[in-house]
N, C-alpha and C positions, 0 to 999 in steps of 0.2 A: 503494500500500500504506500505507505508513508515514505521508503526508499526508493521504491519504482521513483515517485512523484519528483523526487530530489534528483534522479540521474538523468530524469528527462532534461534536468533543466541547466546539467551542465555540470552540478557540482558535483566534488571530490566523493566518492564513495567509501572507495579503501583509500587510506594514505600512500606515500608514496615509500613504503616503508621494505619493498619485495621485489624481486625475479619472480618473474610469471615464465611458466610454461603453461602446456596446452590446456585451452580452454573450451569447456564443452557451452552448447549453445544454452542450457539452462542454468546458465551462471556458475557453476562451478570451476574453479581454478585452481592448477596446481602451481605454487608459491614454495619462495625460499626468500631467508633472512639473507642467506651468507652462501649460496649457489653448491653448498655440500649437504642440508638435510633440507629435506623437501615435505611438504604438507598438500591438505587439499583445502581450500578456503571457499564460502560462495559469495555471492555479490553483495552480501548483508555484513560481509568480514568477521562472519563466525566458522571459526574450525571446522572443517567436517571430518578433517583426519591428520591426528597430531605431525611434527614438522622429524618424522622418526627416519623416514625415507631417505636412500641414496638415488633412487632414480624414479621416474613414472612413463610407463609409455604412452600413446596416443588413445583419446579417448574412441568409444565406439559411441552412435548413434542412441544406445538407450542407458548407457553409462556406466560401461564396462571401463576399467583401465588396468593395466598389467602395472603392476609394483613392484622394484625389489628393495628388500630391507634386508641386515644384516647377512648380504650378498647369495641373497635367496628369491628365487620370483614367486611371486600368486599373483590369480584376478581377482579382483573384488566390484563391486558393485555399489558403484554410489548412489545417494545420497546415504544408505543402508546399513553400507558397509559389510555387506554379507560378503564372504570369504569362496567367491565361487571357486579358482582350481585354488588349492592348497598350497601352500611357502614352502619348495622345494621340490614338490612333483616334477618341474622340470630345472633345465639349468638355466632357462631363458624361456621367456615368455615376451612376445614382442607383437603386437596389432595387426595383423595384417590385411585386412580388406574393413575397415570401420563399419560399412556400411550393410555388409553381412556378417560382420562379427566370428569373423574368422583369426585365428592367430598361427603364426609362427614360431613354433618351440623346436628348443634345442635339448638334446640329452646325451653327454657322453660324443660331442661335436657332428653328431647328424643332425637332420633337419627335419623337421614333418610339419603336418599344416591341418589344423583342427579348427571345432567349433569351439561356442563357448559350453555346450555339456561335452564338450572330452571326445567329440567322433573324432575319430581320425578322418580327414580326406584324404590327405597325402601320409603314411608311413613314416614315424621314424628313421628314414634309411636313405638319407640324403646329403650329399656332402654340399649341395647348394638349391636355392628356390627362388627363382629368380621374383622382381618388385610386383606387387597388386595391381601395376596399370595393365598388367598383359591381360588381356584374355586368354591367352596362351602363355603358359608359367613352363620357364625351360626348368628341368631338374638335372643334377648328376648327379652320379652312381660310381660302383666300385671303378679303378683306373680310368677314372676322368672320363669316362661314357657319358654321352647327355641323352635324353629323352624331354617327353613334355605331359605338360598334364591341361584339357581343355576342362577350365572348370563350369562351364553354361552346362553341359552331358556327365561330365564328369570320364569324361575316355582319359582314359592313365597310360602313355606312352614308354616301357618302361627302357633309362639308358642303355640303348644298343650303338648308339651312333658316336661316332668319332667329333661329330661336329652338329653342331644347331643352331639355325637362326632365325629369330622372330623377326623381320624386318619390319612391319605394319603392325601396330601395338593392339590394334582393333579387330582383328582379322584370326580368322581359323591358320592360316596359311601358314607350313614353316620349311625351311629350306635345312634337309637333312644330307649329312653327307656318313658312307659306313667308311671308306677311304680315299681315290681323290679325284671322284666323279660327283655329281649331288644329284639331289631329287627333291621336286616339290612335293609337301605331304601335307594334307588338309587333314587338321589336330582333332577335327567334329570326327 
C-alpha cells in the first residue's frame, strides 16, 4: 500500500546501503553489505533470507533460486523459503532455462539437466551442456564425443560425433561430423 504509493513517486525505498544481484519481478532481491555474504531482501527492505550466502543463482519465473552456502548448493523457494533440492545433493546447482524451470547440476564434474522435482532430462553423464538459448543443446561424452539433445521432443542424440555445430540458435538443424566429411542432421 503505503510503499507501493512512495516508489511511484520517486523516493528512496531501500537505502543505498547494498550490491544487488538478481532481481525477480515480484520485488525480491538478492543483496550484499560487503559482495562476500549474500541475503534475499524484498522491496519493503525486510529480510527474507538472512545475509548467510556465498553465492545465489538466477531467479526462475515462480521463484525458485539455486543457493550455495557453506560451499554447498540447494533450491529453495521464495518468498517461503521451502528447501526444494537439499544442500548438497549436488555439487552445483545453477538455472538453466528460468522460464521452464529447469536446472543444470553438477556431481562429481558431469553434467545433467533437471527439473525442479529432480526429473532428470538430461543424465548425469556429461562432461558439457551447452547455454539455454539453443533449442538444440550440444552435449559431450566420454573422449570428447559431442551429441545433442532437442529439448521441444525431447530426442536425446547420444555423443557419437567427433564434431557438432549448432549454427542457427532457433532451429532443429545441426551440422554433424563422425570424421572429416559432415552431414546435416535435423535434432526433431
Amino acid at each position: 500500500g503505503d510503499v507501493y504509493k512512495r516508489q511511484t513517486k520517486g523516493d528512496t525505498i531501500i537505502p543505498p546501503l547494498y550490491r544487488f544481484g538478481a532481481i525477480h519481478p515480484k520485488g525480491y532481491i538478492v543483496a550484499s553489505f560487503d559482495g562476500k555474504n549474500w541475503g534475499i531482501i524484498d522491496k519493503q527492505h525486510r529480510t527474507i533470507y538472512p545475509f548467510t550466502a556465498q553465492r545465489f543463482g538466477e531467479w526462475t519465473k515462480s521463484g525458485l533460486i539455486p543457493v550455495r552456502v557453506d560451499n554447498q548448493y540447494g533450491l529453495m523457494r521464495v518468498p517461503s523459503m521451502e528447501i526444494v533440492i537439499p544442500f548438497g545433493t549436488y555439487d552445483v546447482i545453477g538455472t538453466y532455462e528460468p522460464d521452464e524451470e529447469l536446472f543444470l547440476v553438477v556431481r562429481n564434474k558431469m553434467n545433467g539437466l533437471i527439473d525442479a522435482n529432480q526429473k532428470e532430462l538430461l543424465p548425469l553423464q556429461y562432461g558439457y551442456i551447452s547455454q539455454s538459448d539453443h533449442i538444440t543443446t550440444e552435449l559431450s561424452g566420454e573422449g570428447q564425443k559431442r551429441g545433442f539433445y532437442f529439448r521441444p521432443t525431447g530426442f536425446l542424440q547420444e555423443p557419437i560425433y567427433r564434431n557438432v555445430s549448432i549454427h542457427n540458435l532457433m532451429d532443429s538443424l545441426v551440422v554433424a561430423s563422425r570424421d572429416s566429411t559432415f552431414a546435416l542432421v535435423d535434432s526433431k
